[in-house]
N, C-alpha and C positions, 0 to 999 in steps of 0.2 A: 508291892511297889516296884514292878519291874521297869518300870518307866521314869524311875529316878536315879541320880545319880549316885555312887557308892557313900553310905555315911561312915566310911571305916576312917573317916580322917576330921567331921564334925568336931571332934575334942580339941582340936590344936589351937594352941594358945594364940587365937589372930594379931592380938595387942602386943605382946611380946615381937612377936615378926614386925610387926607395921614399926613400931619405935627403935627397931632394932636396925640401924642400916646395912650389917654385914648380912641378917639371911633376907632383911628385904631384898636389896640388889641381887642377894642369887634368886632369890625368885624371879625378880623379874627380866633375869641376865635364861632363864630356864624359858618361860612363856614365849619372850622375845624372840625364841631361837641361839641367842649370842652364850651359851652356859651348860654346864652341864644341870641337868635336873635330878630329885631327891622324887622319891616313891610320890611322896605327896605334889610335888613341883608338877611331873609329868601328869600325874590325875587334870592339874588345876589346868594345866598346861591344853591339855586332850577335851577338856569341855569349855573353856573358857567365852570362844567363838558364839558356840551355839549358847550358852548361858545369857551371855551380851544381846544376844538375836533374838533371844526369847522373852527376855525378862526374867531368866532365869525359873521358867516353870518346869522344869525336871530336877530345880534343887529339892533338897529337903528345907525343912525348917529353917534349922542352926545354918544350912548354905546363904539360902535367903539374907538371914540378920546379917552373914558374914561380909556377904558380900556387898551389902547398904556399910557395913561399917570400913571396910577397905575401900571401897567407890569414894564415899566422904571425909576418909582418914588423907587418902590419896589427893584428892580435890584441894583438904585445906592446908595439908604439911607437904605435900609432894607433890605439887605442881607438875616438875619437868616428868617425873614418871608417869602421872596422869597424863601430861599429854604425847608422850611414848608411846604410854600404851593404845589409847584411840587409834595415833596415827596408825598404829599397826595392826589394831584390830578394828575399827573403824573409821579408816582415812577418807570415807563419803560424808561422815560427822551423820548418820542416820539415830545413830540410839544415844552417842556424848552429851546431845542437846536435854533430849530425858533424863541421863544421869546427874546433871549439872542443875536443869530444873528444880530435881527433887530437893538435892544441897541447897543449892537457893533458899527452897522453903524453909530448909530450917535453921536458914539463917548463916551459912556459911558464904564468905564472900570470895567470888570467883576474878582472879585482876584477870583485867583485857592482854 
């Protein structure tokens, strides 16, 4: 599986971070550029882009799940860092519209 990305960090408790606002913000203060980043920060930090542009086909599994649960964790409690993060990693709004889609369907509501 050399074509995926490393599973040395699979185990991390994503729900803990997501409700947690002090290592959310550093995470997303690390991705951003504006932070310093933690072993795992930089990982997230160094694929993130290409993940977003892919559909995430070089995650593994657990990346996969993680990142539909952080996309719609983000969507429905974190609005402003959702839309941070696009701007910054998709400010043409090419793949947002997909991730916000998906949420939609299941039923998470997106305000204008």
């Amino acid at each position: 599986a050399d074509d995926k990305y490393t599973d040395k960090y699979d185990k991390i408790n994503l729900q803990e971070i997501l409700e947690n606002k002090r290592p959310l913000e550093s995470y997303m203060d690390c991705v951003l550029g504006k932070g310093k980043c933690t072993p795992e920060g930089k990982e997230l930090k160094d694929h993130l882009q290409e993940a977003l542009e892919t559909g995430c086909e070089k995650c593994t599994e657990a990346q996969e799940k993680g990142a539909e649960t952080s996309i719609d964790y983000l969507i429905k409690n974190e609005l402003e860092i959702w839309k941070e993060l696009t701007a910054h990693f998709d400010p043409d709004g090419k793949w947002r519209k997909k991730y916000e889609d998906r949420a939609k369907a299941k039923g998470i509501v997106i305000p204008e």
